[in-house]
N, C-alpha and C positions, 0 to 999 in steps of 0.2 A: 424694621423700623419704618422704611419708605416702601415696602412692597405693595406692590399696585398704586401706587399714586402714580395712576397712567396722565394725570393734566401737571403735573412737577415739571418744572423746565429749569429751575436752577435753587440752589440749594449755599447758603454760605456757612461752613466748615471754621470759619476763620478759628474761631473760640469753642470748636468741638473737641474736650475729652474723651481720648478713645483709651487712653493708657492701661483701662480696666476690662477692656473689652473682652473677649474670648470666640465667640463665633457673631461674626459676620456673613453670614450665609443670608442669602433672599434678601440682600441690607437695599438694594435695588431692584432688584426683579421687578420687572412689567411695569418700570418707568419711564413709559414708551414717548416719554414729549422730553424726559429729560436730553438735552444735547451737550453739554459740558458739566465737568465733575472737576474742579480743585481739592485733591485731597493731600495735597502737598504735608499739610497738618495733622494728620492720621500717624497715629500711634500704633502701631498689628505687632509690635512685640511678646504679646503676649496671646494672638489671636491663634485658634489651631484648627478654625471651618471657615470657606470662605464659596464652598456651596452656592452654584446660581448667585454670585453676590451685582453682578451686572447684566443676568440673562435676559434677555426682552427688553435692552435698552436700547431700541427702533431706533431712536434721535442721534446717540452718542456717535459723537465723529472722530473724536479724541480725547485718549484717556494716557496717562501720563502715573506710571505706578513703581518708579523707579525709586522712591523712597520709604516702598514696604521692605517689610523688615516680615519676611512668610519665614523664618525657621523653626516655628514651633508649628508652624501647619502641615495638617496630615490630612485635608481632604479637600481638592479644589476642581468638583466636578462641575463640569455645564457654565462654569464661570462669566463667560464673555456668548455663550449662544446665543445664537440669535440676533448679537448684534449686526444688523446692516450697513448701517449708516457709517460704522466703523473702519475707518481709515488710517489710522496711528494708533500705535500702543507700545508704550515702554514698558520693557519688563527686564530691563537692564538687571535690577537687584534681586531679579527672583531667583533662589537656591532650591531646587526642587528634591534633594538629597534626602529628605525626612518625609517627603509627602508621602502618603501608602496608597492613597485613591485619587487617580488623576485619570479622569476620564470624559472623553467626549467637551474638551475644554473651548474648541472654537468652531463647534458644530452650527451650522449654516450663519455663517459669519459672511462678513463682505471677503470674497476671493484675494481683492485686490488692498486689503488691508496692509500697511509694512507694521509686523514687530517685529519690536528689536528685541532678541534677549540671544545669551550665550548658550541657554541651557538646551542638548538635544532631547532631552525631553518631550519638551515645549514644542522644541523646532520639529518634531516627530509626530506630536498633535497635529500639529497645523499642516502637515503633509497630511494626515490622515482627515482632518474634519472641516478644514478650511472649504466652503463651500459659495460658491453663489448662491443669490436669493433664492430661493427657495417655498415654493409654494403650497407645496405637500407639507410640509411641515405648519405653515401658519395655518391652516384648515385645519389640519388635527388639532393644534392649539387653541385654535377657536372655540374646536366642539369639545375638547376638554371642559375649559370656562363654562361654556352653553348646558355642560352636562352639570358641573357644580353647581352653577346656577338654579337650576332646574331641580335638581337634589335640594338644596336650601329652601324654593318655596314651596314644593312637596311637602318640606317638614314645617313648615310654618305655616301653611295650613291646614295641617293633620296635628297642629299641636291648638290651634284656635279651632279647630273642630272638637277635639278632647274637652277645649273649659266649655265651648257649647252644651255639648252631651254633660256635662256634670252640671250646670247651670238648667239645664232641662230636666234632669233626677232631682234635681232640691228643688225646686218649683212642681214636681210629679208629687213628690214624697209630702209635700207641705197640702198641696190641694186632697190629699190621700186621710189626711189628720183632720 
């Protein structure tokens, strides 16, 4: 819904229904200006993907998720990657018991991040991918983007070259008559 809205810096939730929601995945990804998330009012009872849902949020300093409600979730890969700027994270109420795909959750994250949560799970991630900034990684992300990029206006102008050529056969075929 917000993926890539890289200039987003704040977002008000107040009167957001999520109660129907189901995946949450990419819900922020690469919302690199956002610095604060109130999501106090989020509904995840019924959510079961929640996939990169904060990966590449450069800004966020504190995020506060002690009133999801993850037990029907069974996939929460890359979730928090990437963030830096990331300092606090409550994950007080996360049950990780039903999740099947948990992987790579706090990979190049700020080292010095405190979460809170009970679950060794979790706590087992963040021994594993809790990382300092990390440089290699934002390059490779870059030229990922630079490569999609690059792919999208190859095809946009291999697709304005196609009405060309067809626009040049009916002007051939006409001066032909």
């Amino acid at each position: 819904m917000f993926c890539f809205c890289e200039k987003l810096n704040s977002i008000n939730f107040s009167n957001f229904n999520t109660e129907s929601v189901t995946n949450m995945s990419f819900l922020f990804h690469y919302c690199q200006s956002l610095a604060n998330l109130d999501l106090s009012n989020f509904n995840t009872k019924n959510v079961t993907n929640i996939d990169y849902m904060f990966s590449n949020c450069h800004s966020l300093t504190s995020l506060d998720l002690s009133n999801f409600n993850i037990n029907k979730i069974i996939s929460m890969n890359y979730i928090f990657c990437a963030c830096f700027s990331l300092k606090y994270l409550n994950l007080l109420s996360f049950n990780t018991s039903n999740i099947k795909i948990l992987y790579a959750t706090f990979i190049n994250c700020n080292e010095e991040c405190n979460i809170i949560t009970k679950e060794k799970k979790l706590k087992k991630e963040k021994e594993k991918y809790l990382k300092k900034y990390n440089i290699n990684y934002i390059i490779l992300n870059r030229l990922y983007l630079n490569n999609i990029l690059f792919f999208l206006i190859i095809f946009y102008i291999s697709q304005i070259l196609k009405k060309i050529q067809k626009t040049i056969i009916q002007k051939n075929k006409k001066n032909i008559k």
